[in-house]
N, C-alpha and C positions, 0 to 999 in steps of 0.2 A: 030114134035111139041110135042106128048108126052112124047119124048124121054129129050126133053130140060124141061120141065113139072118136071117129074122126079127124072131130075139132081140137080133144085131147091129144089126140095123139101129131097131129099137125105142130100144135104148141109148145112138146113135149120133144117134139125132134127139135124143133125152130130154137128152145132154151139149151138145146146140149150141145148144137154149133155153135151158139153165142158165148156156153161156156167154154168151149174148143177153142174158140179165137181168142177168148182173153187171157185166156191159159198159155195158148204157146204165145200172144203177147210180152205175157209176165215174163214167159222165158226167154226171151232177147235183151229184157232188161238186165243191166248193172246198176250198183249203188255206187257214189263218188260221191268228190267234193269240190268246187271251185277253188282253185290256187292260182298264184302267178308267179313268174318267175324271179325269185330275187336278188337283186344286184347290191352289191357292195361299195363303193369307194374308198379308194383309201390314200392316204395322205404319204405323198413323195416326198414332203418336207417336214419337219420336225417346227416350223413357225405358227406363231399364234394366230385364231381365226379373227378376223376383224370383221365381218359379214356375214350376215345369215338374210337371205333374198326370198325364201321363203319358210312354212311352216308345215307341220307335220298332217299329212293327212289331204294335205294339195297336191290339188291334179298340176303336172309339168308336162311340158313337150322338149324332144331331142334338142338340145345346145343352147336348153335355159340354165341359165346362170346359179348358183344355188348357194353354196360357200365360196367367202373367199380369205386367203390368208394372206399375211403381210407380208410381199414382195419386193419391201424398200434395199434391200441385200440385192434381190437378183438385178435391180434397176441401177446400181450400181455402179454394178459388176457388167453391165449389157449399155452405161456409157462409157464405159472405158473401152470396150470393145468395139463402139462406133467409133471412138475418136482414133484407135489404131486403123482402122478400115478407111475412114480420111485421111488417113497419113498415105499408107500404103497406095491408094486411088492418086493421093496427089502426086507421090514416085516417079507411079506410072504413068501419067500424065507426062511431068516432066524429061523421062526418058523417051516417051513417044514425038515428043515436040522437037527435043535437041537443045544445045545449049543456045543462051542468046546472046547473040550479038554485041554486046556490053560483055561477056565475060571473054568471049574472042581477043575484043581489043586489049586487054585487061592484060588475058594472059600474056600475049603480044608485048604489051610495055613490061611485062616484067622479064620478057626473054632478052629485050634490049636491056635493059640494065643488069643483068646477070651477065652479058657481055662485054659491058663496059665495066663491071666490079674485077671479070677475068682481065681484062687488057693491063688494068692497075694492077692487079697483083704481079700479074707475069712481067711487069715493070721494078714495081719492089724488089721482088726474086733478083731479078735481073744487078739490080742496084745494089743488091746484100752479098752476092757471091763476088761481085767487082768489090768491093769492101773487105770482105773475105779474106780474098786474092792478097792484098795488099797487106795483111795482118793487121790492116782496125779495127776487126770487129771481131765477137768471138762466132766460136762456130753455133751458140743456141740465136745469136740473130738469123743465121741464114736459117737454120733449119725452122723456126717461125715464119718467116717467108714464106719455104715450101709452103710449110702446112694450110695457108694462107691460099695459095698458089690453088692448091690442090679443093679445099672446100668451094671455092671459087666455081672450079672447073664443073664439081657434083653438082650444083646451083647450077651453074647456067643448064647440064644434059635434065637436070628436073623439073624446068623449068621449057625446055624444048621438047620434053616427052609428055608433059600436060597442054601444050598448045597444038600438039599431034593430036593428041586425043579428042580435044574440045572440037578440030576441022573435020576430024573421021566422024566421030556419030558414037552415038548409042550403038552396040556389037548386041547381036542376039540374042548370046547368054542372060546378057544385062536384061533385055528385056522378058526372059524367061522367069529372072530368078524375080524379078518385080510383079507379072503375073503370078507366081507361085503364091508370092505374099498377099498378095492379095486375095487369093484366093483362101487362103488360110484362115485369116481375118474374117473373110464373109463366112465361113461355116463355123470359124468361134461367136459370131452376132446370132448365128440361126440355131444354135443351142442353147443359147442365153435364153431367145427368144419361146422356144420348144419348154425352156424348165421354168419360164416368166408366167406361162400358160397352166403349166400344171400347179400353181399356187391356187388353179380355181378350179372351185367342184364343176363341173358342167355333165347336165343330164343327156344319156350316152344313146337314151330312147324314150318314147312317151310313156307314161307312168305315175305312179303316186308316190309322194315322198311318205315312206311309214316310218323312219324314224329320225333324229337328228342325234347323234353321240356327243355332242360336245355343243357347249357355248360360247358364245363371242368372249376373248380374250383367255378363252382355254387353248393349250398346245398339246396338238394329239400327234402320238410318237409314230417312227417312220413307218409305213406299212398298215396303221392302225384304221378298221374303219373308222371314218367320220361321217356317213351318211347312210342310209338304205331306203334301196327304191324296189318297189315292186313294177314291175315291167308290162306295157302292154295297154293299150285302149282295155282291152279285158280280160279278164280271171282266164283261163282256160282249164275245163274239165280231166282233173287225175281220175281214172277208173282201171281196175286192171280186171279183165276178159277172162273168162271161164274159156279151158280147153275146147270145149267142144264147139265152141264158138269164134276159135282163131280163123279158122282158114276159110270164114267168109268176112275177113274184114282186113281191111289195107291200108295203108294211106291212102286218103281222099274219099273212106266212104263215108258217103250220110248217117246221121244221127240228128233224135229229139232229144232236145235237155228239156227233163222235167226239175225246175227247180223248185222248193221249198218259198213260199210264197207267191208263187206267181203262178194264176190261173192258167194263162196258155204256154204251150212248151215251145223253144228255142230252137233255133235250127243250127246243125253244127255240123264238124268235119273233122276227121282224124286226122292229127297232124301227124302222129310215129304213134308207133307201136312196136314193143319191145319183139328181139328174134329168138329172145331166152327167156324161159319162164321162171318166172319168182320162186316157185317150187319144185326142185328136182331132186326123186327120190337118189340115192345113190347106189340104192343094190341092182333095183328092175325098174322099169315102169309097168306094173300091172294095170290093168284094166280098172284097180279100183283109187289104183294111185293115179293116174291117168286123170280122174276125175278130180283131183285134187289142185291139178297145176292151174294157177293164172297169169295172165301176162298183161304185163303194165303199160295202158296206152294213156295218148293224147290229145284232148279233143276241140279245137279250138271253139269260139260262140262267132257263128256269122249274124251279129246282131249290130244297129247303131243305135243304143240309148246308151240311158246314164251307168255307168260304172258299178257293176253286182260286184257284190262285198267278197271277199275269200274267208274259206271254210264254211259257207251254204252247203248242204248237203243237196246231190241232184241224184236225178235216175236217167239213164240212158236207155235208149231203144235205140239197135242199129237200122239202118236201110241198108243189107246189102245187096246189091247190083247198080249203086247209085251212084260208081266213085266218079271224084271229079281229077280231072289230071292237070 
């Protein structure tokens, strides 16, 4: 009899720590949901889509191609701006080099005959004021003469101050203000080139396309999204934490995700967790208000399968003293 006694009561202790344990189990659990984060794109140009690369509900990875719109404007606009960039490249080329040799001689012969056009005139002059003198001629022949005389003279010093020029060289300036330009040019091509790029959707992280806003040869207005992605190899769990349970969890501590369909639980990791609580009374915090606050954390899935759906509803169980740094 007191062996069966006992037995009872052996039993009876062994079911009330089992209900112990599942009890404060239950109590570390949160309810949540799987969510991800969702990205927008939006359209810098106001130009129709000519391409659609893929389809709604596909998995992408970072700097896949996705939309693209019609850029025939900015290719334009970005040759014209290579072909100033050759010009200016060629400038400067040519002012580093110096003049050639062919334009030396060149100018050379034409300083000689701007001297030999002044010898003739200062002849004529010469020959109209003797004419002058004598009263045979009037005085509008001589002063034609001068004038003659005089254009002559201009010619030949413009012609002796370009043949100076061409034996000195390229001056510094010169070659300052020819860098400058060119420089110019290169960061008008690399803007061109910067606004050629944003005619195309490209996915900014890995992710699922969940929607597409528009159709091939639709034109979506400036700013407007035209795509949405949800972010991330996976969902990451939204839950917000019961006060009494703040200040054993931090970023980096462990957690089970129990998800809604799936027999075994998940192993995860608080990414953030809020420093304010959702709910704060504004008069006091009592002791029964106290009980009321939660705070909204983040809990990534350290898992490598296929991609859980968002809004599964999960249950969380913390591990704290588990964080990882």
């Amino acid at each position: 009899m007191k062996r069966i006694v006992f037995f009872f009561l052996f039993l009876f202790v062994t079911l009330l720590s089992l209900s112990a344990c599942d009890s404060s189990s239950e109590t570390r659990r949160v309810v949540g949901q799987l969510e991800s984060d969702r990205i927008e794109l939006t359209a810098d140009y106001a130009e129709p889509i000519i391409e659609r690369r893929v389809r709604e509900g596909e998995a992408v990875v970072a700097g896949q191609l996705l939309l693209r719109q019609d850029d025939s404007r900015i290719v334009a606009q970005l040759a014209k701006a290579d072909a100033a960039m050759e010009q200016a490249q060629a400038r400067l080329d040519e002012l580093i080099r110096g003049p050639r040799e062919e334009q030396i001689l060149a100018e050379r012969a034409n300083v000689v005959g701007a001297q030999r056009e002044l010898e003739f005139r200062q002849i004529e002059y010469e020959r109209a004021v003797e004419v002058h003198e004598r009263q045979l001629a009037s005085p509008e022949s001589r002063d034609r003469a001068k004038a003659a005389l005089d254009a002559a003279r201009a010619s030949l010093e413009l012609r002796e101050a370009r043949l100076k020029e061409l034996l000195t060289g390229t001056t510094v300036e010169e070659l300052r203000q020819a860098e400058s330009t060119l420089r110019q040019t290169q960061a008008a091509v690399s803007i061109l080139v910067v606004e050629q790029g944003r005619h195309r959707f490209v996915a900014p992280v890995d992710g699922i396309v969940d929607s597409i806003l528009f159709e091939t040869g639709e034109r979506p207005g400036l700013g407007q999204p035209a795509i949405i992605m949800l972010g991330g190899s996976q969902p990451f769990v939204r839950v917000y934490v019961q006060e009494e349970m703040r200040v054993s969890i931090t970023p980096g501590t462990r957690a089970r995700i129990f998800v809604d369909g799936l027999e075994t639980p998940l192993d995860g990791r608080v990414r953030w967790i809020a420093s304010e609580a959702a709910f704060t009374p504004y008069f006091s915090l009592t002791e029964h208000d106290r009980g009321r606050l939660t705070f909204f954390a983040k809990i990534d899935l350290l898992v490598e399968r296929d991609r859980l759906p968002d809004g599964v509803p999960v249950e969380v169980e913390f591990l704290p003293g588990t964080e990882d740094r």
